[in-house]
C-alpha positions in Angstrom: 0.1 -3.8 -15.0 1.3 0.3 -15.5 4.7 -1.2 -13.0 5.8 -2.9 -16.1 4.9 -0.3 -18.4 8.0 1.9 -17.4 11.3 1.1 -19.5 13.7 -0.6 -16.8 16.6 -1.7 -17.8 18.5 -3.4 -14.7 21.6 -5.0 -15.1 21.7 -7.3 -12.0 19.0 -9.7 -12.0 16.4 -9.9 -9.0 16.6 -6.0 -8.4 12.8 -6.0 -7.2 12.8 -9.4 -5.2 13.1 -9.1 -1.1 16.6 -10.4 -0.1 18.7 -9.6 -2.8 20.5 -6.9 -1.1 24.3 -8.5 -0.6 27.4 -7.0 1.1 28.8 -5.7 -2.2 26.9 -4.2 -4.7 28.2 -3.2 -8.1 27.1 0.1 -9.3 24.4 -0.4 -12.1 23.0 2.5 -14.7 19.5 1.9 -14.2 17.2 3.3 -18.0 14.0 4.7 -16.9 11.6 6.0 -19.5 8.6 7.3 -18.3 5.7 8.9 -20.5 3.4 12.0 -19.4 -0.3 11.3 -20.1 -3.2 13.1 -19.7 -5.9 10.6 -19.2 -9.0 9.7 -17.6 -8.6 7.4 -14.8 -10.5 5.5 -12.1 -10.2 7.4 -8.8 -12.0 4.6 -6.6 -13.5 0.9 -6.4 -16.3 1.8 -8.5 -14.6 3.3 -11.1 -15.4 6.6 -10.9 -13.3 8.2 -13.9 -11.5 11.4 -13.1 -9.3 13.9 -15.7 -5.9 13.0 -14.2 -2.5 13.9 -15.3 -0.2 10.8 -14.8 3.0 9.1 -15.2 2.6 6.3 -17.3 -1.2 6.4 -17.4 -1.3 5.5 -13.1 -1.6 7.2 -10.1 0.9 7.4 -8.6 3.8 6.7 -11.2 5.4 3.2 -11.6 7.8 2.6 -8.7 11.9 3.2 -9.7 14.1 1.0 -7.8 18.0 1.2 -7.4 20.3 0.9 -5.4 23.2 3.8 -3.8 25.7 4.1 -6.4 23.4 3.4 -9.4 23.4 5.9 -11.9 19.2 6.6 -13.1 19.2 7.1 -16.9 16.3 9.3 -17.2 13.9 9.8 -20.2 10.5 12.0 -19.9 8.4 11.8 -23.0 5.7 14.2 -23.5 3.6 13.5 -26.5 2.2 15.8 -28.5 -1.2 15.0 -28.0 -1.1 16.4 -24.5 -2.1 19.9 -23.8 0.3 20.7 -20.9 4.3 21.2 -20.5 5.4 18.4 -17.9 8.2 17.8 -15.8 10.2 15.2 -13.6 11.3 16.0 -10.0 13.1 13.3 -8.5 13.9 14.1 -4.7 16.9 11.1 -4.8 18.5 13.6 -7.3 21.0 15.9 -6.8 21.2 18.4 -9.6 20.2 21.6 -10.9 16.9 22.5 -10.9 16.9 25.4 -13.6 18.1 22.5 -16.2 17.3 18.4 -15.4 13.8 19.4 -13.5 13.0 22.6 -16.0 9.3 21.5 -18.1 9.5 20.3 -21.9 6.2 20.8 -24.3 3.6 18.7 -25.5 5.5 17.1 -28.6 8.7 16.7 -26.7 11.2 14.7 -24.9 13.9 15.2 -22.1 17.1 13.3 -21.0 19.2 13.6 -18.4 21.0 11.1 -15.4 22.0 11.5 -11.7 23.5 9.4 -9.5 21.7 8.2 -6.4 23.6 8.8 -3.7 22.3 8.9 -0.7 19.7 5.3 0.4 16.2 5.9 1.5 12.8 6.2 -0.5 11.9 9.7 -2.5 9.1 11.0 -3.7 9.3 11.9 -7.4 6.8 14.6 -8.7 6.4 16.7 -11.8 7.7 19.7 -11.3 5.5 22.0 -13.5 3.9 25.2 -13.1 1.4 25.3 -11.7 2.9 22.6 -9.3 0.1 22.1 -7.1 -2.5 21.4 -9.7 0.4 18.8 -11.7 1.1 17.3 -8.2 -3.1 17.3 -7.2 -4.0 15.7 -10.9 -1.8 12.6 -9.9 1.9 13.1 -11.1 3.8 11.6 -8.6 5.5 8.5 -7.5 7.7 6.7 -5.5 11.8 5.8 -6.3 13.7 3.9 -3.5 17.0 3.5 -3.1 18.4 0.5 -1.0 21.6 0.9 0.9 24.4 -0.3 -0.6 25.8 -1.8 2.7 22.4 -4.5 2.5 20.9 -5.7 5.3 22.0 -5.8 8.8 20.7 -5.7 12.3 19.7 -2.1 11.7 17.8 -2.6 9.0 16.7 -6.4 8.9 15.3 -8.4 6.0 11.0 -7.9 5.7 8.9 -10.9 4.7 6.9 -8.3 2.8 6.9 -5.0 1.2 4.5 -2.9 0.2 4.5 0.6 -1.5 1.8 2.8 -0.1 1.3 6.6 -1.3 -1.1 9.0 -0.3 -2.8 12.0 -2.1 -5.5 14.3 -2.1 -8.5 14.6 -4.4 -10.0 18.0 -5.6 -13.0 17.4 -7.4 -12.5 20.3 -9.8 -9.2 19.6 -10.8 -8.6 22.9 -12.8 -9.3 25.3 -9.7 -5.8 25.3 -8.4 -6.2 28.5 -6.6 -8.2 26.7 -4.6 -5.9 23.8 -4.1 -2.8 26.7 -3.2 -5.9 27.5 -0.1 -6.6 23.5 0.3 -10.5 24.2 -0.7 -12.1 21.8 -2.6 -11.0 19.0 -1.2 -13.1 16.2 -0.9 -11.5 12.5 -0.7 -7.9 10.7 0.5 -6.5 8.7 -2.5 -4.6 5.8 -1.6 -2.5 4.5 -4.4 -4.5 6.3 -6.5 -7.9 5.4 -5.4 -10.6 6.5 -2.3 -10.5 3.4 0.1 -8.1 1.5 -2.2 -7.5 -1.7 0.2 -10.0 -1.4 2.5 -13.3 -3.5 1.9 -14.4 -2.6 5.4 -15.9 0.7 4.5 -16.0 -0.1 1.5 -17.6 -3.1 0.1 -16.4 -2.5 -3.6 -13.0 -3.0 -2.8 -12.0 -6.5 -3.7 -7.7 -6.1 -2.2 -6.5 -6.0 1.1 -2.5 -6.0 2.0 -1.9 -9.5 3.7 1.1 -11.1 5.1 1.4 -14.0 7.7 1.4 -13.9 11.2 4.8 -12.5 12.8 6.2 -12.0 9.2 7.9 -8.3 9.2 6.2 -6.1 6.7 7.7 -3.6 5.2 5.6 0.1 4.3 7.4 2.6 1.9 5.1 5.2 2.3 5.1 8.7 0.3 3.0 11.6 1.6 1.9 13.0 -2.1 -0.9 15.1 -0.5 -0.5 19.0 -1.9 -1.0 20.5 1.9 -1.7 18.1 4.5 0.9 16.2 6.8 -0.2 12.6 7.6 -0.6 11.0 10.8 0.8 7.6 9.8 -0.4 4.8 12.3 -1.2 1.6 12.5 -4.2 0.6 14.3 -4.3 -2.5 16.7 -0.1 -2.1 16.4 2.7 -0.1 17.0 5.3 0.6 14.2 8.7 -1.8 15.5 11.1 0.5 13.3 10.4 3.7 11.7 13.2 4.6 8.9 13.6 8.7 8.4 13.4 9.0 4.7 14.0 5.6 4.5 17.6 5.5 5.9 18.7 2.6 8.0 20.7 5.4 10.0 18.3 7.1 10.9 15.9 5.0 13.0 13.2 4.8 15.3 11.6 2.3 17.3 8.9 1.4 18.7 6.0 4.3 17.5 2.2 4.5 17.7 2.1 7.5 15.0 4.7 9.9 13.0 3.7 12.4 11.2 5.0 12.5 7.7 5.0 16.0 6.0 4.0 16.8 2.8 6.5 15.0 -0.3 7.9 13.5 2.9 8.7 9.7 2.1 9.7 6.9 5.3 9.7 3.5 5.7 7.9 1.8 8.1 8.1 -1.6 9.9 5.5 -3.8 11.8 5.6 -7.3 12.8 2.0 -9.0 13.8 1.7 -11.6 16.8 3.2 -14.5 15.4 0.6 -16.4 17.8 -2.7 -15.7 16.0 -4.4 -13.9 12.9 -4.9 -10.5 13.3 -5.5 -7.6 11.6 -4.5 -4.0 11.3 -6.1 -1.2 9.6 -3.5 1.3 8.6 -4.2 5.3 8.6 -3.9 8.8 8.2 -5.2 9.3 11.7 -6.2 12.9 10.6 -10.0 11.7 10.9 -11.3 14.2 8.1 -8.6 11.9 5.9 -8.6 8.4 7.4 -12.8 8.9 6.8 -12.5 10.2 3.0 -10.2 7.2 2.2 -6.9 6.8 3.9 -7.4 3.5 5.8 -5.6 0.7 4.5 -6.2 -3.0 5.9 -3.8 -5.7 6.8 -4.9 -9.0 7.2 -2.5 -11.4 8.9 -3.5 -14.6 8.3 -1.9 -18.3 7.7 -3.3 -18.6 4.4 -1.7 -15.2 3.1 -0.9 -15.2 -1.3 2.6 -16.2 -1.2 3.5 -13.8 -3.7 1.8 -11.0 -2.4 4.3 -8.0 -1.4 7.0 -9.9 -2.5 8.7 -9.8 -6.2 6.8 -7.2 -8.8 3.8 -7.3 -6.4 5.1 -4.8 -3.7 2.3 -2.3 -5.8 -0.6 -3.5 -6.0 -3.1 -2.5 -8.8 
């Protein structure tokens, strides 16, 4: 699995399992090594192969996860059998953009830290001219950073979590003008793929997200599309907590839809009847997107995989 592939070097054990967020949290320097590839990758259930630029060979990127006060020990590798200059953009960092975001050749490398200050989940992106067509071939990702403070009534414990990023498809992925005037257009990927989780419209998808009745799952949701704000909802729900960028301070509750702006990241909550299996199919609600790919589905059922948003699994492949 590509979430392995990335170089993290954590020095507190458990960093990725649900509940290990404590009162006191040392500050950790966290080594991420990520490598630009130029590949071709499948873009939906039937495996369709399309000419993507990546991070570590996946769309989107592998997920970084930290906590506030870690330092991120950054490495971008761009090998010389790429064609293109790459970059890395991480919106958790804050630091100059001229130097730690400015693109390295094919042939390359770049190092360079920051300190994540501030708790919430970030899109990362490269950061390349041209940006759109970098951002549009697939280089992005997510990087969350829990709060230091842990858990608390403002921001309970989930039973699940689940990364979730959205981004757009232009089928001629060299026409970037045409991206800059959104033409070309043509599907919604989900996690890198058209209809990723939902074998409801389409039968070749074989993955759903599931979770057990009245279980709290927990969405980190990235809006990687180049132009287009998403209409983030939940069908046969309502979201019980909506996290602005992610921060337990800022907090909403109790919403049917929000609309997440481009490179916009948020955390979502929802909690099923705890009475019954359900299900929820979760979308862009932007019908020309929900109906080129952005549906996801939920299934909330007793028999749910144990392991499934929990742990390493919180991407799912």
């Amino acid at each position: 699995m590509k979430f392995f592939q990335t170089t993290l070097v954590i020095m507190a054990a458990g960093l990725f399992l649900v509940g290990t967020l404590t009162e006191t949290v040392e500050a950790k320097t966290v080594k991420v090594v990520m490598t630009a590839e130029e590949v071709k990758i499948p873009i939906d259930n039937k495996g369709t192969l399309y000419p993507a630029w990546t991070f570590n060979g996946a769309i989107p990127g592998p997920v970084v996860r930290v906590s506030q006060g870690d330092t991120v020990d950054f490495t971008l590798i761009n090998p010389r059998t790429n064609q293109n200059s790459h970059a890395m953009d991480f919106h958790a960092a804050q630091v100059d953009v001229l130097k730690e975001f400015a693109p390295i050749k094919p042939g390359t490398q770049e190092h360079w830290t920051f300190v994540a200050r501030v708790p919430g989940v970030f899109m990362y992106h490269c950061g390349a001219m041209p940006m759109v067509e970098h951002i549009a071939r697939g280089m992005y990702g997510i990087i969350i950073v829990d709060p230091k403070g842990g858990y608390s009534r403002r921001y309970p414990k989930p039973d699940r979590e689940y990364v979730l990023v959205q981004g757009q498809l232009f089928q001629n992925p060299d026409d970037y003008q045409a991206m800059l005037k959104n033409k070309g257009w043509t599907n919604s990927l989900i996690n890198g793929k058209i209809f990723h989780y939902d074998p409801v419209h389409d039968p070749n998808a074989t993955q759903a997200l599931v979770a057990k009745p009245g279980e709290r799952v927990r969405i980190f949701f990235v809006n990687a599309n180049v132009n287009m704000p998403v209409a983030f909802h939940p069908i046969a729900g309502i979201w019980d907590r909506v996290y602005l960028n992610g921060n337990p301070k800022n907090t909403l509750y109790g919403i049917q839809t929000y609309n997440v702006a481009p490179s916009e990241a948020d955390t979502f909550d929802i909690v099923s009847p705890k009475d019954r299996p359900t299900n929820n199919a979760i979308v862009d609600h932007t019908m020309s997107a929900a109906l080129r790919g952005a549906i996801t589905v939920l299934m909330n059922t007793p028999d749910a995989d144990p392991s499934a948003g929990r742990g390493s699994n919180i991407l799912l492949k």
